[in-house]
Structure formats: C-alpha cells, structure tokens
Backbone as JSON, one array per atom type, in Angstrom:
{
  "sequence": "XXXXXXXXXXXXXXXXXXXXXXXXXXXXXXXXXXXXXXXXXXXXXXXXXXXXXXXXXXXXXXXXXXXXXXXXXXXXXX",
  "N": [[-45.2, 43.88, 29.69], [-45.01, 42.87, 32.92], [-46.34, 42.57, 35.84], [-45.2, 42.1, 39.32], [-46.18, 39.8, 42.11], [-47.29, 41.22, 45.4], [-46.47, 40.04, 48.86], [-47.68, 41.32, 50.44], [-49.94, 44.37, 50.73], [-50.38, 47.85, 51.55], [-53.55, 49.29, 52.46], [-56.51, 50.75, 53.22], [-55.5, 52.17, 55.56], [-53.63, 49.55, 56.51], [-51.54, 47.24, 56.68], [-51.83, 44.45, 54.31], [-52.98, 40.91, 53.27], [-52.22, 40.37, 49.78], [-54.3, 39.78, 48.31], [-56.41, 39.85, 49.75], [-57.23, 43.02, 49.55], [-59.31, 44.82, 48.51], [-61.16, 46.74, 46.38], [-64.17, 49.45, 46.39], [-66.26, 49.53, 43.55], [-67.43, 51.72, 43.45], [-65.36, 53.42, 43.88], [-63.6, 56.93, 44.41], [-61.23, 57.33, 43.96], [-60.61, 55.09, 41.62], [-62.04, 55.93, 40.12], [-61.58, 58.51, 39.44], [-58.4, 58.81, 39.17], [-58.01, 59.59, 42.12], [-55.05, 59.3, 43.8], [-51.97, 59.4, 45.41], [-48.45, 58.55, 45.0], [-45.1, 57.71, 45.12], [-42.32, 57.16, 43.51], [-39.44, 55.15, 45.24], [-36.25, 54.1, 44.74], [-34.07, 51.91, 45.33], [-30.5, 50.7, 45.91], [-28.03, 48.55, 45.4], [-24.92, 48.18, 47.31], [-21.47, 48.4, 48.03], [-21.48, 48.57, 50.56], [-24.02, 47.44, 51.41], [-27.77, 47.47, 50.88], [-28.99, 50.37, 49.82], [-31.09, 53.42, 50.31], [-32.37, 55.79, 47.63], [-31.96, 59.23, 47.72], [-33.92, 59.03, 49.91], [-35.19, 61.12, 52.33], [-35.75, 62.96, 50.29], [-37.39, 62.05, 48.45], [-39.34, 61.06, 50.38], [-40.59, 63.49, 51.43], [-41.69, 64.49, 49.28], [-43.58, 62.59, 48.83], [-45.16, 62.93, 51.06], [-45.79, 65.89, 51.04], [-47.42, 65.82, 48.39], [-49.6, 64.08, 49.89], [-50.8, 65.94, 51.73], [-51.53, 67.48, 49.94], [-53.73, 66.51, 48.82], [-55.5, 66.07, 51.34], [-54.95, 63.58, 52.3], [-54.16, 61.73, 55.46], [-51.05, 60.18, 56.4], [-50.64, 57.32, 59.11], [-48.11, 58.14, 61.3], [-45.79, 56.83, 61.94], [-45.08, 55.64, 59.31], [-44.52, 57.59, 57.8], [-41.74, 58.96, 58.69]],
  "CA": [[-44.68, 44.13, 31.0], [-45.63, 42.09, 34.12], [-45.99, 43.42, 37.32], [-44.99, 41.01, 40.63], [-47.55, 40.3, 43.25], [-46.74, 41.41, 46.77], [-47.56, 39.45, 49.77], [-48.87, 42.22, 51.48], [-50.1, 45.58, 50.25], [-50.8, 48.8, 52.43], [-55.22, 49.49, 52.33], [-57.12, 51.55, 54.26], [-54.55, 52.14, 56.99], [-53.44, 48.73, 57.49], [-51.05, 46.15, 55.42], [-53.59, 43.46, 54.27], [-53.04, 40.27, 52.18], [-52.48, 41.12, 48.03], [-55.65, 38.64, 47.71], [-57.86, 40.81, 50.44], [-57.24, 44.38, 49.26], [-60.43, 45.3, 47.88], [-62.1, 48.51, 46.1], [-65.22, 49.3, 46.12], [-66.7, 49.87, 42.23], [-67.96, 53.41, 43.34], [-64.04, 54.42, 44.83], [-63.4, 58.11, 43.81], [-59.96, 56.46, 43.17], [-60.77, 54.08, 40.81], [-63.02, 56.73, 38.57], [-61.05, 60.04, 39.09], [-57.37, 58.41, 39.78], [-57.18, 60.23, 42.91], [-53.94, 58.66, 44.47], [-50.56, 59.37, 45.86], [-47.64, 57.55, 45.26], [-43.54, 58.07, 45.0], [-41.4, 55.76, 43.23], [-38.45, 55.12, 45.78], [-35.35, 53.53, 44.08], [-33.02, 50.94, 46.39], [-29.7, 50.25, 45.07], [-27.26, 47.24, 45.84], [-23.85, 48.91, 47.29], [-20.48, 47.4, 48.59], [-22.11, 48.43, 52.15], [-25.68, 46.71, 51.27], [-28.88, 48.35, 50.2], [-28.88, 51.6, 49.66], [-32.47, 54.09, 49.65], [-31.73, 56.99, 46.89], [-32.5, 60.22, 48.49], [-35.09, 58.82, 50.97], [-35.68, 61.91, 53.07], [-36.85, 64.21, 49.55], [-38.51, 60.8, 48.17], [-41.03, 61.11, 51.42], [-41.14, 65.07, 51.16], [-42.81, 64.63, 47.92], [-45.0, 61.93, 49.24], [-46.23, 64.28, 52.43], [-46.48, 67.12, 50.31], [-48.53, 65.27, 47.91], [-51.04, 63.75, 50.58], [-50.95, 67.13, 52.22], [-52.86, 68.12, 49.03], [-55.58, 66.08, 48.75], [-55.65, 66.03, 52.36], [-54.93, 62.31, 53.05], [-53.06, 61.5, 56.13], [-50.92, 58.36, 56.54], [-49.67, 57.1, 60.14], [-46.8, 58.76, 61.6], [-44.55, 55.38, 62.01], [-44.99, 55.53, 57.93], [-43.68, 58.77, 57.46], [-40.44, 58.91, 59.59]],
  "C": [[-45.54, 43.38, 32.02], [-45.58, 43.01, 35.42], [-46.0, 42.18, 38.61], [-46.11, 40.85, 41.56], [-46.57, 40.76, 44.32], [-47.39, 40.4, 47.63], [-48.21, 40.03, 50.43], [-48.66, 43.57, 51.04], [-50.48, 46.84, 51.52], [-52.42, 49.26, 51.67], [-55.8, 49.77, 53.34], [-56.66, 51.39, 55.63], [-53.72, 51.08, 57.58], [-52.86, 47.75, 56.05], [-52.18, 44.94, 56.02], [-52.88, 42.51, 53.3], [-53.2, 40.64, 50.33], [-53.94, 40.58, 47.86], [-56.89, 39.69, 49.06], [-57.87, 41.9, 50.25], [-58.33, 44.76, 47.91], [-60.95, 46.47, 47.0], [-62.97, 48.68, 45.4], [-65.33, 49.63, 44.14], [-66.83, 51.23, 42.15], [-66.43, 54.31, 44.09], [-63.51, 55.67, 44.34], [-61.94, 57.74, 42.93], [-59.86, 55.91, 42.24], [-61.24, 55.26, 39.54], [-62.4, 57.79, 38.54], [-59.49, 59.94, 39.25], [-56.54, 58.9, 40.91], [-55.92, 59.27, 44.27], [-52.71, 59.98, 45.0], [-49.41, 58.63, 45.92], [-46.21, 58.53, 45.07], [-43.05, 56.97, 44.58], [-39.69, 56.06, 43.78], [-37.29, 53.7, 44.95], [-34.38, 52.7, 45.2], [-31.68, 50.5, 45.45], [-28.97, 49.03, 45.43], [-25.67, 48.46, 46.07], [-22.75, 47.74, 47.64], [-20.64, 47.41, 49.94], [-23.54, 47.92, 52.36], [-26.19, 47.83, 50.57], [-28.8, 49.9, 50.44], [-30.17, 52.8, 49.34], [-31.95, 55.38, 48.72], [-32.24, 57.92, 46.99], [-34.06, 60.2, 48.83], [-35.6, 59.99, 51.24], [-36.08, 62.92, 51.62], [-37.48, 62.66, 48.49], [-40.42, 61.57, 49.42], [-41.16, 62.63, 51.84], [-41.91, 65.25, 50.2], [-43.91, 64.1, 48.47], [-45.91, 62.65, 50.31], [-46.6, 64.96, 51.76], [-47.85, 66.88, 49.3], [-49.67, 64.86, 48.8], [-51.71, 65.0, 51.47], [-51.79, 67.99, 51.1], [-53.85, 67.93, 48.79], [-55.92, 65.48, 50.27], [-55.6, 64.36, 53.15], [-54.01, 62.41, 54.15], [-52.5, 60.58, 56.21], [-50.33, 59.04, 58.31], [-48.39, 57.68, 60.16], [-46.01, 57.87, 61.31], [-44.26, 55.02, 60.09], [-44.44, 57.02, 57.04], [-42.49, 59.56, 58.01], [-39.52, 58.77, 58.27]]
}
C-alpha cells in the first residue's frame, strides 16, 4: 500500500508544507500514539461531491479532542 503526499498538512495549528511538518523525537504522539483523527468519506454524485454524514463525522472528531483535551480552531470545526 502507498500512501499520496499532500501539499500541505495541518501542524501545530497551522497548514504547513508536507516537507516542513516536523516531530520532535521526544513527541508524546509519536511514543504513546496520542492522536485524533476521523476518516471522512467524499463521494462523486450527479450533483458533484458529496461529504457522507459530515456533521456526525466532526461530532466524533470534537468529542474525541474533547477527551484528551486538544482544541482545534473554530473555522475548523464548523
């Protein structure tokens, strides 16, 4: 399996170049896999793209960062 690059990743608050997104050696992340993610699905329709239940997609994701207390930007959780 391959995985794609991106041209730009989201890192410490702020989309950043795939080639400048850093982490440190000592990142709690890295050694205890503390993350958050959601895998949001997009479809192709006969009216364009399509998100597949967006609004409980990013209920999980809040709820999740709401546990290990991360916050993201508001304008990213709309």
């Amino acid at each position: 399996m391959t995985t794609k690059k991106a041209d730009y990743i989201w890192f410490n608050g702020e989309m950043v170049r795939w080639e400048d997104a850093k982490v440190h050696v000592m990142s709690h992340a890295l050694h205890y896999g503390t993350s958050v993610f959601e895998g949001i699905r997009c479809y192709d329709s006969h009216k364009g793209p399509v998100v597949f239940r967006h609004r409980e997609h990013m209920q999980r994701l809040r709820d999740s960062a709401k546990f290990i207390v991360f916050r993201f930007p508001r304008a990213l959780m709309s």
